[in-house]
Every structure is written in structure tokens, then in C-alpha cells.
DSSP file (Angstrom, degrees, kcal/mol; ACC not computed):
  #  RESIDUE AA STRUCTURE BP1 BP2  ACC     N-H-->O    O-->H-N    N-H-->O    O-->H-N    TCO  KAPPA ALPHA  PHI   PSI    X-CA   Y-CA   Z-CA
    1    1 A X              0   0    0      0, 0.0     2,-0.0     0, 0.0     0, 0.0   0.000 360.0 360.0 360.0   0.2    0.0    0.0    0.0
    2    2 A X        +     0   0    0      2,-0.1     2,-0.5     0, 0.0     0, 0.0  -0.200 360.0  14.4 -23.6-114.9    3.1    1.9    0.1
    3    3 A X  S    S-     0   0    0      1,-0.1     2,-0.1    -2,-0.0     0, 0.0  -0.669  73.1-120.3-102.9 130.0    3.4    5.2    2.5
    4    4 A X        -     0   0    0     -2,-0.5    -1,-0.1     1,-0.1    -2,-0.1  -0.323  28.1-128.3 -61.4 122.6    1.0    5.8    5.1
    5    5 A X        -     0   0    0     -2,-0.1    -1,-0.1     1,-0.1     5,-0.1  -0.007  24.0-112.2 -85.3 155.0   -0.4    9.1    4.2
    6    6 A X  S    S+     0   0    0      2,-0.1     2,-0.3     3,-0.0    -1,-0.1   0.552  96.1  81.4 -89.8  -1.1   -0.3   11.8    7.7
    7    7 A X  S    S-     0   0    0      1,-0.1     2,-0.5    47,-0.0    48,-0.2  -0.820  84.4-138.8 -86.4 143.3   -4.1   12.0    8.4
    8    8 A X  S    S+     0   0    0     -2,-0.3     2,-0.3     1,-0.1    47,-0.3   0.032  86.7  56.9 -93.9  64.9   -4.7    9.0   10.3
    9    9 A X        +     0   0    0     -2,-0.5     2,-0.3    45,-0.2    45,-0.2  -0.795  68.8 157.8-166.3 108.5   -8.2    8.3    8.3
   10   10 A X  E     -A   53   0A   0     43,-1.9    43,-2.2    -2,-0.3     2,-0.4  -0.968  38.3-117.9-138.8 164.2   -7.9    8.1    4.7
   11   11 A X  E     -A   52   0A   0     -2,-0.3    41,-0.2    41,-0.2     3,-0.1  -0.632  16.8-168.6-120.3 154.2   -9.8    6.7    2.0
   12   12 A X        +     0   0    0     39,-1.4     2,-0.3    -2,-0.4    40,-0.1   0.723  69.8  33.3-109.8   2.6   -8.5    3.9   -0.4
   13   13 A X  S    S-     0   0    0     38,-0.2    38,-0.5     4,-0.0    -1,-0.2  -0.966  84.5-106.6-153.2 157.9  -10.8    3.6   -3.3
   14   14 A X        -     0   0    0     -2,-0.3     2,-0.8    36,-0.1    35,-0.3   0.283  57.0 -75.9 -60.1 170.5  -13.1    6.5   -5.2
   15   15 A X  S    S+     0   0    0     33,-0.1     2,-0.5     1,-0.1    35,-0.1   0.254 116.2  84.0 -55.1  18.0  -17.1    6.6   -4.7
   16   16 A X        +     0   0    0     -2,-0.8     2,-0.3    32,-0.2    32,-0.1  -0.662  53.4 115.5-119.9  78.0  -17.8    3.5   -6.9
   17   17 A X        -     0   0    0     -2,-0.5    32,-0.7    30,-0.2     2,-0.5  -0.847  58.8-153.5-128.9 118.9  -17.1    0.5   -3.9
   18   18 A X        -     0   0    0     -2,-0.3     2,-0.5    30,-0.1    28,-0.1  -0.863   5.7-149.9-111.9 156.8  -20.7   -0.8   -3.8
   19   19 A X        -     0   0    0     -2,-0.5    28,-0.3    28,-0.3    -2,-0.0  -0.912  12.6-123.4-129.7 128.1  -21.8   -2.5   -0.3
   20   20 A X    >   -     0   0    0     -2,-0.5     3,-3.4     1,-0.1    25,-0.1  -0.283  30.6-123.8 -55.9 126.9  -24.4   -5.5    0.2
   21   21 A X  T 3  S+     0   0    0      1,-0.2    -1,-0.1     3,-0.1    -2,-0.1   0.571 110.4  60.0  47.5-113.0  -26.9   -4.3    2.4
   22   22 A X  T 3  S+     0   0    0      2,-0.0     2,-0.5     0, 0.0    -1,-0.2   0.167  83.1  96.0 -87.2   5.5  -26.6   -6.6    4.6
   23   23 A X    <   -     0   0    0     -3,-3.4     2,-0.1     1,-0.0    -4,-0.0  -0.736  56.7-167.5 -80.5 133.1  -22.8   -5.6    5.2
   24   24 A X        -     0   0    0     -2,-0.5    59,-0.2    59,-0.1    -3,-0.1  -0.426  57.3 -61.3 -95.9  44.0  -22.9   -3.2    8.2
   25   25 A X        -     0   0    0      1,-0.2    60,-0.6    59,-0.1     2,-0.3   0.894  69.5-155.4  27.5  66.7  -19.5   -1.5    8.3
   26   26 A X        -     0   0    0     58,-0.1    -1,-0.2     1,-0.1    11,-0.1  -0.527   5.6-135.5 -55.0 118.4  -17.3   -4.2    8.8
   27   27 A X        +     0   0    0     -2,-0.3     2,-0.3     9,-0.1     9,-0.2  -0.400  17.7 180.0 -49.3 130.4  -13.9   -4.1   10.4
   28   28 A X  E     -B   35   0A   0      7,-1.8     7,-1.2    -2,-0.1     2,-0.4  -0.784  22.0-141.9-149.1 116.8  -10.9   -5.8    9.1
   29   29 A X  E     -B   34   0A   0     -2,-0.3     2,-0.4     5,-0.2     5,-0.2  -0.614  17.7-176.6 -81.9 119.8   -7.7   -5.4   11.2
   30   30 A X  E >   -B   33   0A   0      3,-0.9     2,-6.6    -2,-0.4     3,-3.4  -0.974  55.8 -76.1-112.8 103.6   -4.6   -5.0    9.0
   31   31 A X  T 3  S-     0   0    0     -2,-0.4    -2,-0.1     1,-0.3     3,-0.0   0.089 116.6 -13.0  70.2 -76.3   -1.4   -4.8   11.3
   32   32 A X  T 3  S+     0   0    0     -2,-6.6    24,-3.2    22,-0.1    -1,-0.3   0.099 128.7  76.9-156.3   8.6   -1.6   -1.4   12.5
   33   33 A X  E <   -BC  30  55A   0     -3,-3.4    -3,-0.9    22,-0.2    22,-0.2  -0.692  63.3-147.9-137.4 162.4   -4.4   -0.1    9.9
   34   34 A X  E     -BC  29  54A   0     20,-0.7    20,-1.2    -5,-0.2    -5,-0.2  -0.463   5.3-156.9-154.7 129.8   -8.2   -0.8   10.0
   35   35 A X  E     +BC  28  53A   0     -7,-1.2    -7,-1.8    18,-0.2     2,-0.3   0.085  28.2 155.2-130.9 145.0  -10.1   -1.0    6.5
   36   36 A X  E     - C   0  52A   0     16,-1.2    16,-1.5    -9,-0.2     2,-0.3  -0.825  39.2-111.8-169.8 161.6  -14.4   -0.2    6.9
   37   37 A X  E     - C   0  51A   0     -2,-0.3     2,-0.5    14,-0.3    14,-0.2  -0.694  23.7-158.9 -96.4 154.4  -16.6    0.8    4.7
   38   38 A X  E     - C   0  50A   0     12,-1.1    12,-2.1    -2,-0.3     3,-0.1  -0.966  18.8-134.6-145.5 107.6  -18.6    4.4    4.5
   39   39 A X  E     - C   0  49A   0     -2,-0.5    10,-0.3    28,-0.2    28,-0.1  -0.475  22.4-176.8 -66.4 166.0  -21.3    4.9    2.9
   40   40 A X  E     +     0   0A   0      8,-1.4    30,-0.3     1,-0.2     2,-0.2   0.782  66.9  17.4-115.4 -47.4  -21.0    8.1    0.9
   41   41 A X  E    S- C   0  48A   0      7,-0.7     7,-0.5    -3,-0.1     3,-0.3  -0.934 106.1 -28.1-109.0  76.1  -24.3    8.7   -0.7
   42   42 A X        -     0   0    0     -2,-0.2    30,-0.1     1,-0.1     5,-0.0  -0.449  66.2 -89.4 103.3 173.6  -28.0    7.1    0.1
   43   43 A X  S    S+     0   0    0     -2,-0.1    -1,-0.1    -4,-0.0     2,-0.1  -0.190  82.3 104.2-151.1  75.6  -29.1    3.8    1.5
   44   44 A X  S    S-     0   0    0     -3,-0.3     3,-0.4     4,-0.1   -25,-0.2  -0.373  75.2-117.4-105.7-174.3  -29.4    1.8   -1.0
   45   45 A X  S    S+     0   0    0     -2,-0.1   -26,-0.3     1,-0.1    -1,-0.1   0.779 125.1  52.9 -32.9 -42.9  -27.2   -1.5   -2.9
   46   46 A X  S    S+     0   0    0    -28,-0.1     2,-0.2   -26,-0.0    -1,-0.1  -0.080  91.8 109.3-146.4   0.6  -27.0    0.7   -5.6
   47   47 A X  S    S-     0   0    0     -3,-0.4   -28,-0.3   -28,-0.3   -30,-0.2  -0.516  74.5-105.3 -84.2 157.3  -25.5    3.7   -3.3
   48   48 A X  E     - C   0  41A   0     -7,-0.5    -8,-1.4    -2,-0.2    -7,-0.7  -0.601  41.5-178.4 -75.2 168.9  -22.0    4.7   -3.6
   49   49 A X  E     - C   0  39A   0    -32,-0.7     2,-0.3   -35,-0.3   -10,-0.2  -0.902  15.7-153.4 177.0 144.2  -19.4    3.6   -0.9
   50   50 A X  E     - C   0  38A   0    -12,-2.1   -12,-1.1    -2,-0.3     2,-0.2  -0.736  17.0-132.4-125.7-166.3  -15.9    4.1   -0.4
   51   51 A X  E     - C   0  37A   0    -38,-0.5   -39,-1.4    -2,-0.3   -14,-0.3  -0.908  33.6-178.4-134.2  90.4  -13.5    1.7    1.5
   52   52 A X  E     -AC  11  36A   0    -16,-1.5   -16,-1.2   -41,-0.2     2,-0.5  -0.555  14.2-151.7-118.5 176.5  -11.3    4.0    4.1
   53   53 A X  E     -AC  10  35A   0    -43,-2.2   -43,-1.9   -18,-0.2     2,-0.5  -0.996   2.3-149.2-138.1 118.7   -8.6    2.7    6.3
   54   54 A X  E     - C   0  34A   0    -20,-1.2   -20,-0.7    -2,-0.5     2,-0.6  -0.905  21.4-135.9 -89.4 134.7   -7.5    4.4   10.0
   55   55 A X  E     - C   0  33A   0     -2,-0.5     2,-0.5   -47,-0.3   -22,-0.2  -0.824  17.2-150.4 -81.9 113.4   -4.0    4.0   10.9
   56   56 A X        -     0   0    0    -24,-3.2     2,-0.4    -2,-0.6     6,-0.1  -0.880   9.0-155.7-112.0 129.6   -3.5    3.1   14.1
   57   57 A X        -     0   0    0     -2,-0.5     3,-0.5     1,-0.2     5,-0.1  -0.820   6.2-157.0 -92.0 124.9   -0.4    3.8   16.2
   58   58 A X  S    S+     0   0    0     -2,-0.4     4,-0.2     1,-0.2    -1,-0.2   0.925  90.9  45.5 -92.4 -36.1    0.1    1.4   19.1
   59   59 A X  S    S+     0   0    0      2,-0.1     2,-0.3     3,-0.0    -1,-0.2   0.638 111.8  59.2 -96.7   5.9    2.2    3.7   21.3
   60   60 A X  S    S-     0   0    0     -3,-0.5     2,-0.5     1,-0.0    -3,-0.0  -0.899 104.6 -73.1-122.7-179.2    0.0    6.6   20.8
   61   61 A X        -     0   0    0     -2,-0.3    -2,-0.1     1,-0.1    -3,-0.1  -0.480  47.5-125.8 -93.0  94.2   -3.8    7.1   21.6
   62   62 A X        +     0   0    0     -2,-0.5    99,-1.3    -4,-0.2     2,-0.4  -0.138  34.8 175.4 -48.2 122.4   -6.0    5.3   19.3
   63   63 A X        +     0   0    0     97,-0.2     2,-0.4    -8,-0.2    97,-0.2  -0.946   7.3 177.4-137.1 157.4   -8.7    7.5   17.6
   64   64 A X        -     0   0    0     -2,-0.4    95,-1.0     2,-0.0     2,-0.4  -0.990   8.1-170.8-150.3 147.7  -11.5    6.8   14.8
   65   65 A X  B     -D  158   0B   0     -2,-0.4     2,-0.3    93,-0.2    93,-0.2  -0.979   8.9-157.4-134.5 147.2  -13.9    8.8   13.4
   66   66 A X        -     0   0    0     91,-1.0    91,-0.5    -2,-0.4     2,-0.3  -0.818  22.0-133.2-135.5 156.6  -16.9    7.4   10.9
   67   67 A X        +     0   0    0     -2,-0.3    89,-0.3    89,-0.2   -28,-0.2  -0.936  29.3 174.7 -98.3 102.1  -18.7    9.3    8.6
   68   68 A X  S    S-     0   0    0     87,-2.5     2,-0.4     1,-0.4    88,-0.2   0.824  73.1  -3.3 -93.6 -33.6  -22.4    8.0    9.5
   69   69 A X  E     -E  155   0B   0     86,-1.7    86,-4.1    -3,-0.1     2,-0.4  -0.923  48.7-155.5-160.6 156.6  -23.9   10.7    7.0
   70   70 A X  E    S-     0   0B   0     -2,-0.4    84,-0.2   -30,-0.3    83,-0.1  -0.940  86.8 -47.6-103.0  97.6  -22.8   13.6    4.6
   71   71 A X  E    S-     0   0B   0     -2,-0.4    83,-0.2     1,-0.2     2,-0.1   0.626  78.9-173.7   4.4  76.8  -26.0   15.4    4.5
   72   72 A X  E     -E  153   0B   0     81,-1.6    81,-2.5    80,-0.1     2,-0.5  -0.338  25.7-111.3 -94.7 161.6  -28.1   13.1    4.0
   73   73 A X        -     0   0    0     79,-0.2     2,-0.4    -2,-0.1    79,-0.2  -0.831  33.9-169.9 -87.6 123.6  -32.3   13.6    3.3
   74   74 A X        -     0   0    0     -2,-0.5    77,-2.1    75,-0.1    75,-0.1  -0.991  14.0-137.4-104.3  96.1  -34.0   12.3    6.1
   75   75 A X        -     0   0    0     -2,-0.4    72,-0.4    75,-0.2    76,-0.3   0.073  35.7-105.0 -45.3 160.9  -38.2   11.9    5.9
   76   76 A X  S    S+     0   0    0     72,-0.2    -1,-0.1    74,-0.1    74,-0.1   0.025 113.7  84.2 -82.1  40.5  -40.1   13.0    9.1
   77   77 A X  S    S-     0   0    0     68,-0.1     2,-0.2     1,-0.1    -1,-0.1   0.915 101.3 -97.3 -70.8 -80.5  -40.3    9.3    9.4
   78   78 A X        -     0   0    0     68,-0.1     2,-0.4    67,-0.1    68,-0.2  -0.595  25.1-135.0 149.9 153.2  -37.0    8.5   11.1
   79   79 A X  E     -I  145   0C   0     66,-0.5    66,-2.8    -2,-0.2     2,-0.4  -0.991   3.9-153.8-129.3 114.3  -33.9    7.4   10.1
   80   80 A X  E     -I  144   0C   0     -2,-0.4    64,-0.2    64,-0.3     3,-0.1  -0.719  19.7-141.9 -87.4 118.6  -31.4    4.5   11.6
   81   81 A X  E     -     0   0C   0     62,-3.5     2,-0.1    -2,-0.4    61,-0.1  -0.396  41.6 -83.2 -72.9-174.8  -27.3    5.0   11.0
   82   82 A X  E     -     0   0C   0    -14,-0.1     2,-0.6     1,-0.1    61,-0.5   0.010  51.8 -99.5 -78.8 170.4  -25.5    1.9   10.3
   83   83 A X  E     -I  142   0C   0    -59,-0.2     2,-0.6    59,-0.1    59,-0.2  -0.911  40.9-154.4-117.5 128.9  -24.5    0.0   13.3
   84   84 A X  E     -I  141   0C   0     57,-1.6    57,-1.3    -2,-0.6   -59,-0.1  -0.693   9.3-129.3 -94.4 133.8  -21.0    0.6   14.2
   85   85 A X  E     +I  140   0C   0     -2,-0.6    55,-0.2   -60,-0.6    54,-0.1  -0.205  31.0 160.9 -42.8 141.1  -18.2   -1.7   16.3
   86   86 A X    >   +     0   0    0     53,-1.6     3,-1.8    52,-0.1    54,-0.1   0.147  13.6 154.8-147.9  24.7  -16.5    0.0   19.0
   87   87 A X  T 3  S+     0   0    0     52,-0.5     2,-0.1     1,-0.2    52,-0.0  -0.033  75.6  18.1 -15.4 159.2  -15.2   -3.2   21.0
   88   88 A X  T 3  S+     0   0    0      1,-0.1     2,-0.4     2,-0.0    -1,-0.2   0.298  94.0 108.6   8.9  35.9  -12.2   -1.9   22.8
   89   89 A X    <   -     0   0    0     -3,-1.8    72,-0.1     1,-0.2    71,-0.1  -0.993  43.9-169.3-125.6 122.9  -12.6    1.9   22.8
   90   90 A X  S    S+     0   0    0     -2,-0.4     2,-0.4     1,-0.1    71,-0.2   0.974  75.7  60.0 -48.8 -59.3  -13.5    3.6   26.3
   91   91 A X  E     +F  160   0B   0     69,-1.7    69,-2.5    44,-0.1     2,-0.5  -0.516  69.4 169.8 -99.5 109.7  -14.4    7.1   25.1
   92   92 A X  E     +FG 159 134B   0     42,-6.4    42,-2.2    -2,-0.4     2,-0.2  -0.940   2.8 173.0-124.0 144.5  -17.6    7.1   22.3
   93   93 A X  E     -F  158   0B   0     65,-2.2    65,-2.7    -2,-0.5     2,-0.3  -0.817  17.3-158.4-176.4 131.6  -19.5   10.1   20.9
   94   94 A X  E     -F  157   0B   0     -2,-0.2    38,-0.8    63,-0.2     2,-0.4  -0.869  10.3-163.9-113.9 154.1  -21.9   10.6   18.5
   95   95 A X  E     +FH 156 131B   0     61,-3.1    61,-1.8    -2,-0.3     2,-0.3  -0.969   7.4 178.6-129.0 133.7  -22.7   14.1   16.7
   96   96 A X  E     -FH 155 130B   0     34,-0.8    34,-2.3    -2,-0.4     2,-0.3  -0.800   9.6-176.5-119.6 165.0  -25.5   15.1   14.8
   97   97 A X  E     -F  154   0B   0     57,-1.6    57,-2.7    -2,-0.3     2,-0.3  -0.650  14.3-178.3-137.5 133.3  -26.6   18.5   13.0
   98   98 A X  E     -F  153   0B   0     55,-0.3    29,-2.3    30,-0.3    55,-0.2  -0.908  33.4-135.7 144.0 111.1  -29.8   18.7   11.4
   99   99 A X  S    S+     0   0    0     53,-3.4     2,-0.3    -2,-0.3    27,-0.1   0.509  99.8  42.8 -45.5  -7.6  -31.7   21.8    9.2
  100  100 A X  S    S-     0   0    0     52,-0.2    51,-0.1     1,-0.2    -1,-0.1  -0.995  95.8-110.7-163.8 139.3  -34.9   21.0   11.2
  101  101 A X        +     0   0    0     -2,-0.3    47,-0.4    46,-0.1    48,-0.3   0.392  54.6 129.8 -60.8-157.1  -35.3   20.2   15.1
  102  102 A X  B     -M  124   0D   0     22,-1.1    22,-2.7    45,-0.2    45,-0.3  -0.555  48.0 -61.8 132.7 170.5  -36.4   16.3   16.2
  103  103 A X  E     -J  146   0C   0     43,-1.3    43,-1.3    20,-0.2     2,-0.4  -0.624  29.2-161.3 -88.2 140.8  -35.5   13.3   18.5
  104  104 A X  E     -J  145   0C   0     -2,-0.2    18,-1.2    41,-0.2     2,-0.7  -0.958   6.5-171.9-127.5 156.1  -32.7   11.3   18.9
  105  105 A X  E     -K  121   0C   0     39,-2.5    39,-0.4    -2,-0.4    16,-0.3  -0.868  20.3-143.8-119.7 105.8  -32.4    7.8   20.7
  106  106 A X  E     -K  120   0C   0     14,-2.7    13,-1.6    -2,-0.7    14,-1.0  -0.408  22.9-156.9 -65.8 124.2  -28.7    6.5   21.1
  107  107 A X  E     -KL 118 142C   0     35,-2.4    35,-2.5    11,-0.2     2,-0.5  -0.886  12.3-174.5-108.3 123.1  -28.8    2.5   20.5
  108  108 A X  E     -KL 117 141C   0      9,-1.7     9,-2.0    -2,-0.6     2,-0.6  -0.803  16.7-155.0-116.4 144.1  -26.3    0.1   21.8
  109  109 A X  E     -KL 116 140C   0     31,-1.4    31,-4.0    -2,-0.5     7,-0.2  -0.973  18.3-161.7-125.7 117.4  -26.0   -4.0   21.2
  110  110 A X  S    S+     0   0    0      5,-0.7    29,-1.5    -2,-0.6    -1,-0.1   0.899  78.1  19.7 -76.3 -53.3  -24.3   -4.8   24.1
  111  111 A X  S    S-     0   0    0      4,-0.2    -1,-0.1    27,-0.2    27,-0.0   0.395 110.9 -95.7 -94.0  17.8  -22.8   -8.4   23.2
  112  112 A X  S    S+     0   0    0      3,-0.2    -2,-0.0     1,-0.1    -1,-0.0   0.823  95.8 117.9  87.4  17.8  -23.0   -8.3   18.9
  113  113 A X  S    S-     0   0    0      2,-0.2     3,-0.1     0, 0.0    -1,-0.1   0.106  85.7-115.3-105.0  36.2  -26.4  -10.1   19.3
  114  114 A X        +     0   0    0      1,-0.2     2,-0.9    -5,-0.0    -5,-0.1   0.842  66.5 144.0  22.9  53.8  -28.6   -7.5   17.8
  115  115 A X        -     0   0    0      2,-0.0     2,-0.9     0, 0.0    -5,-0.7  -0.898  37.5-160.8-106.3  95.2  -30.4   -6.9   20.9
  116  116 A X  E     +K  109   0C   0     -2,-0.9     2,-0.6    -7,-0.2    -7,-0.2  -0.714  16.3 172.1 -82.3  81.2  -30.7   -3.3   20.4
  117  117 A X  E     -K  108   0C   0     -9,-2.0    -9,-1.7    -2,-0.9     2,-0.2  -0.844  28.7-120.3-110.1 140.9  -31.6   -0.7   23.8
  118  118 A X  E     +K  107   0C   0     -2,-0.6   -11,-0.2   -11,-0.2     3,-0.1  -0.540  25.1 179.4 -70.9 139.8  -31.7    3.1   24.0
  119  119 A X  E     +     0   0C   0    -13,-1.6     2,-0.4     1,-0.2    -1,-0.2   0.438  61.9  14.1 -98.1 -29.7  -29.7    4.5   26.1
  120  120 A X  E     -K  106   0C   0    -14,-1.0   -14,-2.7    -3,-0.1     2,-0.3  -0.879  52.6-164.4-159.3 151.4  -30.3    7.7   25.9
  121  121 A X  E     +K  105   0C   0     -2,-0.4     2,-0.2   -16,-0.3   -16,-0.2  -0.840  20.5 164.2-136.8 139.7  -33.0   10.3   24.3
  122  122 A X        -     0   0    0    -18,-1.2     2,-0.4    -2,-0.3   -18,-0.2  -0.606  40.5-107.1-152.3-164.2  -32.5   14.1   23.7
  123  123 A X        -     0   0    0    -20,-0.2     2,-0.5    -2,-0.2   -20,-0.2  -0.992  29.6-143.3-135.7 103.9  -33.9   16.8   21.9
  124  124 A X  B     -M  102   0D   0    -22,-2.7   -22,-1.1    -2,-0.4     2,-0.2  -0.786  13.9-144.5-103.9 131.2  -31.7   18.3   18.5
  125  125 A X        -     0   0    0     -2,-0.5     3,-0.3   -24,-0.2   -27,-0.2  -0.793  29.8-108.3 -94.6 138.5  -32.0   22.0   18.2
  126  126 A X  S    S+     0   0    0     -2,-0.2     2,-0.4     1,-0.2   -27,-0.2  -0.372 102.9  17.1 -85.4-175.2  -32.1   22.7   14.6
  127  127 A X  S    S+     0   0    0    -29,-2.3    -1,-0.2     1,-0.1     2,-0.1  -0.258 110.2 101.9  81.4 -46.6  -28.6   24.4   13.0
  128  128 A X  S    S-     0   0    0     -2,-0.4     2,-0.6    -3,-0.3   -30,-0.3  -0.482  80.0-119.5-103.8 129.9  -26.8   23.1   16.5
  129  129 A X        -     0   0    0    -32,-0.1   -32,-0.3    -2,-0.1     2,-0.2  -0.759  20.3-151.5 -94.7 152.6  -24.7   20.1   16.7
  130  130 A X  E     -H   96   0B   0    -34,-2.3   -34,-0.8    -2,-0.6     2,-0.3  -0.444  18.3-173.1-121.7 152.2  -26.2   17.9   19.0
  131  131 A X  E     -H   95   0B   0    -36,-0.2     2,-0.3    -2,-0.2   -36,-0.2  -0.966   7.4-170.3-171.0 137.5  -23.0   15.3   21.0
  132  132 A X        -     0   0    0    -38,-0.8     2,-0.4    -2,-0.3   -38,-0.1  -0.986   9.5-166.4-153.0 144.4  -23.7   12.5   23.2
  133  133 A X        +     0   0    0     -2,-0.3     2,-0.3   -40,-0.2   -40,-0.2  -0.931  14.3 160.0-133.0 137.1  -20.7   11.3   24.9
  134  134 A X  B     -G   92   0B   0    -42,-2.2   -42,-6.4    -2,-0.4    -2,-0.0  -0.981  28.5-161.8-171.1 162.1  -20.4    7.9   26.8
  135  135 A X        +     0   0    0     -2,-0.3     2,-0.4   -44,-0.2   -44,-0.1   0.057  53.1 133.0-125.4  18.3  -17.5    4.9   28.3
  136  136 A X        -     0   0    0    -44,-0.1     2,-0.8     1,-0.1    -2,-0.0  -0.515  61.3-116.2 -74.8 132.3  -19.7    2.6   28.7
  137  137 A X        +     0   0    0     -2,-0.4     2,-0.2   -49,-0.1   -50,-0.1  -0.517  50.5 122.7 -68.2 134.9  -18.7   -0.8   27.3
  138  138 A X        -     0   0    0     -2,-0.8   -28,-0.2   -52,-0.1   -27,-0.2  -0.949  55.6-116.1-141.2 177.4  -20.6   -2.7   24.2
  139  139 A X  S    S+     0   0    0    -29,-1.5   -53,-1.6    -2,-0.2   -52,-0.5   0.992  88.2  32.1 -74.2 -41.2  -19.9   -4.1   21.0
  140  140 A X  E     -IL  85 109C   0    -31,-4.0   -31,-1.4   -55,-0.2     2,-0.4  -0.527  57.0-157.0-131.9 174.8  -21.9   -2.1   18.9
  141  141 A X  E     +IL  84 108C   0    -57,-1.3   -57,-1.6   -33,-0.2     2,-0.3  -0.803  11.2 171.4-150.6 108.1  -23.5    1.8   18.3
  142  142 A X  E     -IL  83 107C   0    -35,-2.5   -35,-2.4    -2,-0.4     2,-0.3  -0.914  20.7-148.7-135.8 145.5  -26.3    3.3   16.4
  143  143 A X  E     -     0   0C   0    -61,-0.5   -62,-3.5    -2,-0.3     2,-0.5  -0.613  15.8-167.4-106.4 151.0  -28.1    6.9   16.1
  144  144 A X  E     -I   80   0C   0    -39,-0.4   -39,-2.5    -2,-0.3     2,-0.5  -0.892  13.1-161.2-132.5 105.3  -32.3    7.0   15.3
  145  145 A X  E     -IJ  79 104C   0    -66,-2.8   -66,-0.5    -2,-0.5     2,-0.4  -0.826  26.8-175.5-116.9 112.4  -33.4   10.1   14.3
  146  146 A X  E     - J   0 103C   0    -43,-1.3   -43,-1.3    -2,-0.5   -68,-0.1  -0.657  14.7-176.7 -64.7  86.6  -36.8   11.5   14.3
  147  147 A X        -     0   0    0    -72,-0.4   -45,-0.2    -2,-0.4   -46,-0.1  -0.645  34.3-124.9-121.1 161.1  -36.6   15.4   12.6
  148  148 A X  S    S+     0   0    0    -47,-0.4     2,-0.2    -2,-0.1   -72,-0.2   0.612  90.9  16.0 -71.7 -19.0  -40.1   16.9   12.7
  149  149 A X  S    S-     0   0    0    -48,-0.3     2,-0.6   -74,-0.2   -75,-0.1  -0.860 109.1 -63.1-170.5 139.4  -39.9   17.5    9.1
  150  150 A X  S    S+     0   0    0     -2,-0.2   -75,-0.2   -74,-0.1   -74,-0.1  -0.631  70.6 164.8 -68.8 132.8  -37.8   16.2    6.0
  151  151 A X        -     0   0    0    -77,-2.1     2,-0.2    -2,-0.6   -75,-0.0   0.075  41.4-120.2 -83.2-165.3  -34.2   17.4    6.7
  152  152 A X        +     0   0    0    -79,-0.2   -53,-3.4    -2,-0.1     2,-0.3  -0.766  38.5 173.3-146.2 139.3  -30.9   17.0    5.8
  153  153 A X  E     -EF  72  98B   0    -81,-2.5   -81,-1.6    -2,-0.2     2,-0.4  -0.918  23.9-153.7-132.6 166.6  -28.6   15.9    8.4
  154  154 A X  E     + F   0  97B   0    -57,-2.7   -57,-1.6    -2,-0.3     2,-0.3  -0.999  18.0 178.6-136.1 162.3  -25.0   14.8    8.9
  155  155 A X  E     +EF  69  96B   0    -86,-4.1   -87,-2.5    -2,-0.4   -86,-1.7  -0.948   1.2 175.0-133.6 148.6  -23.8   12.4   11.9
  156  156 A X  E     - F   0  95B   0    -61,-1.8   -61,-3.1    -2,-0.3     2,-0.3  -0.963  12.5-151.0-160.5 152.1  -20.5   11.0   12.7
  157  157 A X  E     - F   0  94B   0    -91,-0.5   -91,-1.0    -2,-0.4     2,-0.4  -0.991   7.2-166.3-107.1 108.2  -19.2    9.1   15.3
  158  158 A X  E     -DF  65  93B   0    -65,-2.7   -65,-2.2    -2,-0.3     2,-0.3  -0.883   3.9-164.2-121.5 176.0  -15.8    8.7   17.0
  159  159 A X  E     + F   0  92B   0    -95,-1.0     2,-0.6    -2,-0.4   -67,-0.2  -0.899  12.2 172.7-144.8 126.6  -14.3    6.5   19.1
  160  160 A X  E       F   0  91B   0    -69,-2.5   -69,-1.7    -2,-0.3   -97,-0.2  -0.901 360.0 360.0-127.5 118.6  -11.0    6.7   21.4
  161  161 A X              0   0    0    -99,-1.3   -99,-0.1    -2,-0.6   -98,-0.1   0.034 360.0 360.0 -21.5 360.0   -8.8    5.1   23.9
């Protein structure tokens, strides 16, 4: 792959990488790197995807960021991110911003058995990014959001040591 580029989150193939489904932004630990998927666009088969990699430093403080959406149209139905890993990172927080006010419910699967509970329920002022912060452990992490109105929102997640 030749030299590790200085951001440590970069992306390793163009918008075209298309992802089943039923794929949920899988992990695959390379070394010192680990390779996921992002959606870029939609949430469809048929959406574009990239393939991005974080470089992980063992003797400094592991950090990740996901992309969960790039201003994406959101119905006033409600909308579910992907569900993301975070196995062996204390420190988790997700951030939303939204054009148009609504609820959000933070979801955890605590052992990777899709047994899904909120943990916690808020209020998004629209304009204002909205940040929900937690150490609890479980495997996995996902945002549901409720906008009064179709939006556009974007969400992202990281997760740190």
C-alpha cells in the first residue's frame, strides 16, 4: 500500500465501492491499519461507498472517526445509521446537525447479538450540533433520528482510547 499518508483516516478507493446491504461497516484489522466501509451517498445496494482505512499507532492514543452521513435527506419518518463496532474503545460520541429540530435515541448492542436498547434520548436544536458522549462498554453503536420534518442531516461518530 506503500506510504502511510499523515491524516490518520484516509480513503483507499473512489465513490464507486458498492456494499451489500446486509454488510454493516465491517472491520478488518490489517497490522496497525483498519479497513471499513462508508457509505457516501443514500441507503441503497445501488449507493456509492468508499473503503477507508484508520492507521493506528500502538504507542499513541487510538482514535477513529466514521462518517455516519454527509448530509443526508432524512423523511419525518425516522432514520437509523448503520451500526457501528466500537469493541475496545472507552471514550464514544456521536454528533448530529440537522436543518430541522427532532429526537434522537442512542442505541447500543451490548454483546453483537442484535439486541438493540436506548440508552439515551435528547432533543436536536435545529442548526446546533447535538454530541452525546459515553465509556460505557458494548460491541456495537447506532443513532435513530426522528426530525419533525424532511431534513438534511450529517452524523458522525468517534471513538478513542
Amino acid at each position: 500500500m506503500g506510504t502511510m499518508p499523515p491524516s490518520p483516516i484516509f480513503p483507499l478507493t473512489e465513490y464507486v465501492v458498492k456494499q451489500d446491504m446486509s454488510t454493516v461497516h465491517p472491520w478488518l484489522l490489517l497490522e496497525d491499519m483498519i479497513l471499513y466501509y462508508v457509505e457516501v451517498i443514500g441507503a441503497s445496494a445501488l449507493a456509492p461507498h468508499r473503503i477507508c482505512a484508520a492507521h493506528i499507532n500502538p504507542l499513541a492514543q487510538r482514535y477513529l472517526s466514521f462518517p455516519l452521513w454527509e448530509d443526508r435527506k432524512i423523511s419525518a419518518i425516522r432514520e437509523t445509521t448503520s451500526a457501528i463496532p466500537c469493541t475496545g474503545f472507552r471514550n464514544k460520541a456521536i454528533y448530529l446537525i440537522s436543518a430541522c429540530e427532532g429526537n434522537v435515541h442512542v442505541q447500543i448492542d451490548p454483546a453483537g447479538l442484535n439486541q438493540w436498547n436506548t440508552i439515551y434520548e435528547d432533543k436536536v436544536v435545529a442548526n446546533k450540533i447535538w454530541r452525546y458522549k459515553t465509556y460505557e462498554g458494548f460491541d456495537r453503536i447506532r443513532l435513530i433520528f426522528l426530525p419533525m420534518k424532511n431534513t438534511v442531516a450529517s452524523a458522525w461518530l468517534t471513538l478513542e482510547n
